[in-house]
MARLUMFI-545336 format. One record per residue (C-alpha): residue number from 1; residue in one letter; x, y, z. Coordinates in nm, 3 decimals. Layout:
N
 num residu      px      py      pz
 NUM      a       X       Y       Z
...
This chain:
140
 num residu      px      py      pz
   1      x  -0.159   0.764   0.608
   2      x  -0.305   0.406   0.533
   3      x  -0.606   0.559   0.301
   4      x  -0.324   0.794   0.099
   5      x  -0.117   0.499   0.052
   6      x  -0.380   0.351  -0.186
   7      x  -0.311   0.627  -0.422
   8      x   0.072   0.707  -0.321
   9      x   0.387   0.478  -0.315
  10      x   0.600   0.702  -0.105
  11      x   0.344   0.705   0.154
  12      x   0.311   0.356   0.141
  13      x   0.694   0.338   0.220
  14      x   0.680   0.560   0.482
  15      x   0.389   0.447   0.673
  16      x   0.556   0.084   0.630
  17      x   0.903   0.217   0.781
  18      x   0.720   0.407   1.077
  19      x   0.507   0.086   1.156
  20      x   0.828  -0.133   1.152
  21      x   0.961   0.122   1.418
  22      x   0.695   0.053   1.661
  23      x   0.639  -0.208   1.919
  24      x   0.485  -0.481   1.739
  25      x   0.150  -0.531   1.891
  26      x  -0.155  -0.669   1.689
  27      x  -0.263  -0.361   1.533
  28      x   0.038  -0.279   1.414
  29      x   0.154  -0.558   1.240
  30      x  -0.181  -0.578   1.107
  31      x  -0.122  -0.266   0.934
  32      x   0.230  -0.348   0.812
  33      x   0.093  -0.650   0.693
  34      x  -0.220  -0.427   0.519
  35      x   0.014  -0.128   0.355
  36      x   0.279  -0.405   0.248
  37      x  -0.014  -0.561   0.019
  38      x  -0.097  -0.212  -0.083
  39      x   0.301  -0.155  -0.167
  40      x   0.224  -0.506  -0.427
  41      x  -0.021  -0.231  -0.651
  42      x   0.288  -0.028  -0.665
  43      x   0.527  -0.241  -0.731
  44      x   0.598  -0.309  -1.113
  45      x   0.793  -0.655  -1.113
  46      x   0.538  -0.954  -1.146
  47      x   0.716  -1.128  -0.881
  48      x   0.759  -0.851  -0.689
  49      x   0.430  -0.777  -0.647
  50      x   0.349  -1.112  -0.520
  51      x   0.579  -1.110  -0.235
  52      x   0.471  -0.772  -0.108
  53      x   0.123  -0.930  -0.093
  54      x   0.185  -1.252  -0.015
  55      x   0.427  -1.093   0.293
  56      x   0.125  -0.861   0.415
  57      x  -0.131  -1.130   0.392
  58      x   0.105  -1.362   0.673
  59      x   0.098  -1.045   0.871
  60      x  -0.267  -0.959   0.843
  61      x  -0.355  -1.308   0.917
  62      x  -0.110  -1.306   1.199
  63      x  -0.212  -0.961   1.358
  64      x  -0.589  -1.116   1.334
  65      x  -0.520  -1.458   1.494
  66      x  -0.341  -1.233   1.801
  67      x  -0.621  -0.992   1.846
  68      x  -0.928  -1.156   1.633
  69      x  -1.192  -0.954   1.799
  70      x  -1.022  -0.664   1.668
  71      x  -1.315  -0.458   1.411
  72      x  -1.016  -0.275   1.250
  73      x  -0.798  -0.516   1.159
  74      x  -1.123  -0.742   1.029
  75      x  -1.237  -0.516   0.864
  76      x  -0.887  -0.421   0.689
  77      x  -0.890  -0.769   0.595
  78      x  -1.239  -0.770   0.474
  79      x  -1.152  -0.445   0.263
  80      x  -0.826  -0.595   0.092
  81      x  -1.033  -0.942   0.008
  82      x  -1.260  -0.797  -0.132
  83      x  -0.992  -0.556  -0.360
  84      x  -0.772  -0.798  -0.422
  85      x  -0.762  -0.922  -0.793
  86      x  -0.997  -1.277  -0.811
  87      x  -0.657  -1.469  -0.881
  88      x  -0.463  -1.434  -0.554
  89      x  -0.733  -1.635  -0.396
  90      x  -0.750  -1.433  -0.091
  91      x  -1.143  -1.461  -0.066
  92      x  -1.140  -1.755   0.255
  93      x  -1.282  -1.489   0.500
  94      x  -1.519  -1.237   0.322
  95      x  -1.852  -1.334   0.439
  96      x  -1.733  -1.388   0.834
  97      x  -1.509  -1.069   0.826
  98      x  -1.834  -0.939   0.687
  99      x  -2.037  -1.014   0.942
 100      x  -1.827  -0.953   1.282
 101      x  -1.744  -0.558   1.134
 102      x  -2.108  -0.511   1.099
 103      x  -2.155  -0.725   1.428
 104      x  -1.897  -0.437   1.578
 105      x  -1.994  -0.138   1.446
 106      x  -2.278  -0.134   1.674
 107      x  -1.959  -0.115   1.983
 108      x  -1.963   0.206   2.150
 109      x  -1.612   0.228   2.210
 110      x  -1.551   0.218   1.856
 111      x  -1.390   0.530   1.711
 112      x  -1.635   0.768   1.521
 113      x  -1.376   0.834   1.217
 114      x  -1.325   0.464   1.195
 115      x  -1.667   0.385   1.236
 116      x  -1.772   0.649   0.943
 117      x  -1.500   0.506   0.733
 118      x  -1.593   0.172   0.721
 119      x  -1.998   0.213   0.688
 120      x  -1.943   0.440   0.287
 121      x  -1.713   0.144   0.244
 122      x  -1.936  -0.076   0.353
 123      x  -2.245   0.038   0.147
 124      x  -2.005   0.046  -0.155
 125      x  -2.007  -0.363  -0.111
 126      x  -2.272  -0.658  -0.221
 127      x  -2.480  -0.648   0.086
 128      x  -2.804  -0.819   0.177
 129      x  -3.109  -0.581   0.216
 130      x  -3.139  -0.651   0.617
 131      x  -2.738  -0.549   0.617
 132      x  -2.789  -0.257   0.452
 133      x  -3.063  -0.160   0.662
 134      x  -2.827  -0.215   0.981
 135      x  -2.591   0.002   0.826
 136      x  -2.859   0.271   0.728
 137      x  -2.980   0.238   1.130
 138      x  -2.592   0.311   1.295
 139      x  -2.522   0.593   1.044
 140      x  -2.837   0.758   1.211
């Protein structure tokens, strides 16, 4: 649901009211805090945009600080940084996100999906040569 609520609104609602159901561990308010700065592309108002991101980033951060060994929720902040227009000034952990989701996708108990998911992401980003070469090596 996270991925289609890039595109979609109403998915971005929903997966936001299912998340705010759930017992609030680190994951999940990591990805209330991710979908809510997805909900700010949606949202028309100036204003109103900035609170939805502003709201997810406390969240994000939050979730991160709890858990922040955590590859997914890294690497959903490394993914949103690195999205997020030049202006919010949400750029503080790029290269050290960076480097602890490449640093875990060598984990074995990381999920294959996920895993998948966030190396074509990955090699979509400004890399060095010897980081693209690590991710050329684990999607072997």
């Amino acid at each position: 649901m996270y991925a289609k609520s890039v595109d979609c609104k109403q998915t971005a609602q929903k997966l936001i009211s299912m998340l705010e159901k759930q017992e609030q561990s680190a994951f999940v308010i990591g990805y209330a805090g991710a979908t809510k700065m997805i909900m700010a592309k949606h949202a028309f108002n100036p204003v109103s945009k900035l609170n939805y991101f502003n709201t997810g980033k406390k969240l994000l951060n939050k979730a991160i600080s709890k858990d922040n060994n955590n590859v997914e929720l890294l690497f959903l902040r490394y993914a949103t940084q690195v999205s997020a227009p030049s202006i919010l000034g949400y750029n503080n952990h790029i290269e050290a996100d960076k480097t602890q989701v490449l640093k875990g996708l060598s984990n074995d108990k990381l999920d294959e999906q996920l895993a998948t998911t966030i190396i074509s992401f990955m090699k979509q980003q400004k890399l060095t040569p010897k980081e693209k070469q690590q991710l050329t090596d684990l999607a072997k």
